[in-house]
Residue, then its C-alpha position, 0 to 999 in steps of 0.5 A: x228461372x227462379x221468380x227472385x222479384x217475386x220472392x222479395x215481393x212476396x217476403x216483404x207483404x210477411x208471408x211465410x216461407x210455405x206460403x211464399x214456396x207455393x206461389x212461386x213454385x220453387x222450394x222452402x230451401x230455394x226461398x230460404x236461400x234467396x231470402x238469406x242471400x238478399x239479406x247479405x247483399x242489401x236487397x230488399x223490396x221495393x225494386x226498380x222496375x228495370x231489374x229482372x230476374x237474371x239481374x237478381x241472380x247475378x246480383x245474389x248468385x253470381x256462382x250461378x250467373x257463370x254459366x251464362x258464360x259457356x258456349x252458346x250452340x250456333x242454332x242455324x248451323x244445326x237447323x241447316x246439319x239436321x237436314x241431313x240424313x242420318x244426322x241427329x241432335x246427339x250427334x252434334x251435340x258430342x261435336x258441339x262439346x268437343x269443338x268447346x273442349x278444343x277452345x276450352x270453353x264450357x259447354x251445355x248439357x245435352x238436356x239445355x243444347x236441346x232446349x236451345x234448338x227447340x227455343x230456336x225453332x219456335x222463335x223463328x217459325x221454323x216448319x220442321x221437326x225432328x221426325x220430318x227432315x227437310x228435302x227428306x221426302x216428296x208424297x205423292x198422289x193423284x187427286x180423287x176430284x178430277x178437274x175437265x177439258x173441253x173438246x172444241x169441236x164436238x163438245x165432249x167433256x173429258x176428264x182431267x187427272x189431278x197430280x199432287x206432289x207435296x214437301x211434308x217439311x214445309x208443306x210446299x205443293x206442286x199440281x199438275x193435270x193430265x188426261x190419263x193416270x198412265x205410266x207416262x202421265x205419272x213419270x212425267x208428273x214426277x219431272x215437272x215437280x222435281x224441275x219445280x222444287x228446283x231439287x230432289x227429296x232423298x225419297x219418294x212415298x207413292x200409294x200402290x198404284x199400278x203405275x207405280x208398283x208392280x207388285x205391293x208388299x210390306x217388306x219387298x214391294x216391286x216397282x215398275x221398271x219405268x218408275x225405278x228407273x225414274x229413281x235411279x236417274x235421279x239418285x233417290x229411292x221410292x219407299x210406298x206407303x203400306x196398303x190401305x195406311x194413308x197415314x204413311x203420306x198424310x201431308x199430301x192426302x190432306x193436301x189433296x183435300x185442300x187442293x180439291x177445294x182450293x183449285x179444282x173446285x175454285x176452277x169448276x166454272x172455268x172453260x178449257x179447251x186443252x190441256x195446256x189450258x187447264x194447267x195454266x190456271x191451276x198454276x195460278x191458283x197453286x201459286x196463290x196457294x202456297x203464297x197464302x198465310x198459314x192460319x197458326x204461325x208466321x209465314x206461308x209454304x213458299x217462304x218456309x221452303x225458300x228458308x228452310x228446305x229448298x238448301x236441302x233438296x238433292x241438286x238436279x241431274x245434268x239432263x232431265x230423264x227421258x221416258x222409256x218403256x220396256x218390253x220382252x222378245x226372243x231373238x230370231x234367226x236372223x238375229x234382228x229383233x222387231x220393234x215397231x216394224x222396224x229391225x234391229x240387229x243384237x249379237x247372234x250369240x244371243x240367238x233364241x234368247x229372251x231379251x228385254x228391249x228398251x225403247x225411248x224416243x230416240x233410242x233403242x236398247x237391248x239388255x240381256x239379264x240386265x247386260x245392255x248387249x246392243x244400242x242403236x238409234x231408232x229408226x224413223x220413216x217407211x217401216x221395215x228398215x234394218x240397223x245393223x252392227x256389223x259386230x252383231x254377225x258371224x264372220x261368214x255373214x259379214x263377207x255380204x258387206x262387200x257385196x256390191x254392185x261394182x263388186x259383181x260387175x267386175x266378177x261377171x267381167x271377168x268370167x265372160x261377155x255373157x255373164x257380164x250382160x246377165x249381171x247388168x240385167x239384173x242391176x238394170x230390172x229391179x228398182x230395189x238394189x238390194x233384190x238385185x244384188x240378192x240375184x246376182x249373189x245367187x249367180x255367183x253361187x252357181x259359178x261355185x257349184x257348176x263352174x264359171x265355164x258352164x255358168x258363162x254357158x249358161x247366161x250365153x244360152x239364156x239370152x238366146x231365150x230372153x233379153x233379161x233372163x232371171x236366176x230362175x231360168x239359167x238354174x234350169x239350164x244349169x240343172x238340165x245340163x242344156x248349156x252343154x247340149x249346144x256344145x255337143x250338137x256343134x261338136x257332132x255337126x262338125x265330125x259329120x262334115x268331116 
């Protein structure tokens, strides 16, 4: 705003106009017409000390004072909108202006609508600027201090992992440590510190590091399975930082500076016998952190997240994600993949396909080029148990569902007392029913191949020779034909007799 005081200050110690201009700051004209102006109206110098500037503009250019009349912005509705992907101050300034047209009210130029923000942000220590939006982005790192933990009953020092999850907007941190800087470390640190900001950034800038990236790229990086499914699970994208650029994420590396004095450093006197330990002072000490004043504005981390980026944050999902990994295997002929010793059943069709197997706490997934083909829950207990579907098999195989020992005792019944009385034995000698009904389906195979009259032979002939005879001996009968040999040496008893 034009100096008007000091216009008329300066006019009335009778200095010239040039001298006046250079003072101010303004142009010969614009003195000129101040000093014609207030010669019109009457106003001339000494003043009151009350009248300022706007005042003396309204008083001598109230053509001008008619654009303190038009549409202020509403600031904290924009700061709020800003936060907002793809949102930008042009954008809502062609909203702004037609919102004042609907009104018929007078709006301001782009130039003073943004001079308006600007002047908001700075008045009310607001954190963020036009190129880092609130909720936009979470970096992350693991520290380069490592922190220790102390076995308690040999002694040994082991290292502890530093994580550092940092807000850019309004520098709000997260600090974690962990035993290793695996994959289950790192998708675990990024749960605790989404459950922590009580929300989740749109994006997530990681270094390259294993764990994270399978394969570093400028333009198509590939990310762990693991991670990406993190990502998805939460509905945000993970863009990393280009190799060796760590200006790509320089908030969290700062932080992780800061961190390393303010926690790991502060707690390096301190004795922790377990991890759970170690993470309870490092909670103290990032609380005490993000509470701490900053040095050259108003406010500290905590209060410009509370007021400026936590409304922001994505919400979280109903149920937080659980940790999975993934490994390949080819489906045998038995249609039973191995996972851990224990078996699960997936499609016959599928055989001698490669699949990909999922594999969390509580269940067990098989995908087929990214088709989910088979879902069981995962078995716990003595290894070798089977999860089958009964969908996963051809038709010839589900007829073995029905087998079971009622089924075959009611078969042998039917066929003789003999077979009968074999068919229990074999119930009676293995303590696995499984094993026994694997007999006795054999059995019922050679009443197919043989016939049941030979079969019903065959068993009377073997229990000559053994109480429980096993498949084994009345197959040998069977193949040496000596269940007929008894029936023909009667047959020719009884002609000789006659």
């Amino acid at each position: 705003m034009i100096k008007y005081r000091e216009i008329l200050r300066l006019h009335a110690k009778d200095l010239s106009i040039r001298s006046i201009a250079s003072g101010v700051g303004s142009s010969r004209n614009t003195v000129s017409d101040v000093l014609k102006r207030a010669n019109e109206k009457d106003v001339l110098w000494p003043l009151e000390k009350d009248v300022d500037d706007a005042e003396l503009q309204a008083l001598l250019f109230p053509e001008k004072h008619q654009s303190d009349v038009r549409k202020k912005p509403d600031c904290v509705h924009i700061h709020k909108e800003m936060a907002r992907n793809g949102v930008t101050l042009s954008l809502l300034w062609h909203k702004y202006v037609q919102l004042c047209r609907e009104q018929r009210e007078i709006p301001y130029s782009y130039r003073q609508f943004c001079r308006f923000y600007t002047r908001y942000v700075t008045k009310t220590k607001a954190t963020m600027r036009i190129k880092r939006k609130p909720g936009e982005t979470m970096e992350v790192d693991w520290a380069g201090q490592t922190a220790s933990v102390k076995d308690s009953i040999t002694g040994q020092v082991n290292p502890a992992y530093v994580f550092v999850a940092v807000l850019p907007c309004s520098q709000f941190a997260y600090v974690e440590a962990f035993l290793s800087m695996g994959t289950s470390s790192w998708v675990q640190a990024h749960i605790h510190a989404f459950q922590f900001f009580n929300g989740v950034p749109r994006t997530i800038v990681p270094d390259n590091l294993k764990t994270g990236v399978d394969r570093s790229s400028k333009t198509d990086p590939i990310i762990n399975r693991t991670y990406q499914e993190l990502a998805e699970h939460y509905q945000t994208a993970i863009i990393p930082a280009r190799v060796r650029h760590p200006k790509d994420k320089p908030n969290v590396e700062g932080t992780v500076k800061i961190i390393s004095t303010w926690i790991i450093a502060a707690l390096r006197n301190g004795q922790y016998f377990s991890i759970r330990e170690l993470n309870v002072a490092i909670r103290e000490k990032l609380v005490e952190y993000n509470q701490k004043p900053f040095q050259k504005k108003n406010g500290s981390r905590q209060s410009a997240f509370a007021e400026e980026e936590s409304f922001a944050l994505l919400p979280l999902p109903a149920s937080p994600y659980e940790l999975a990994t993934w490994r390949t295997a080819t489906v045998p002929y038995d249609y039973h993949i191995s996972v851990e010793k224990m078996y699960y059943s997936v499609p016959y069709e599928y055989l001698k396909h490669q699949v990909d197997i999922r594999m969390t706490q509580h269940i067990i997934e098989v995908f087929y080029q990214g088709m989910r083909i088979a879902s069981h829950v995962r078995l716990d207990g003595d290894p070798g148990q089977l999860s089958t579907n009964p969908d996963h098999m051809p038709d010839q195989h589900k007829d073995y569902l029905t087998f079971t020992s009622e089924h075959f005792l009611t078969w042998s019944k039917s066929i003789g007392t003999h077979t009968q009385i074999t068919v229990q034995g074999f119930l009676d000698s293995y303590k696995v029913e499984k094993q026994a009904l694997k007999s006795c389906l054999a059995l019922s195979k050679l009443a197919d191949k043989y016939s049941v009259e030979r079969l019903e032979a065959a068993c009377m002939r073997a229990l000559s020779y053994s109480p429980r005879p096993n498949i084994k001996s009345i197959t040998t009968i069977l193949k040496t034909g000596q269940d007929r040999t008894r029936k023909y040496q009667w047959t020719t008893k009884i002609s000789w007799i006659y």
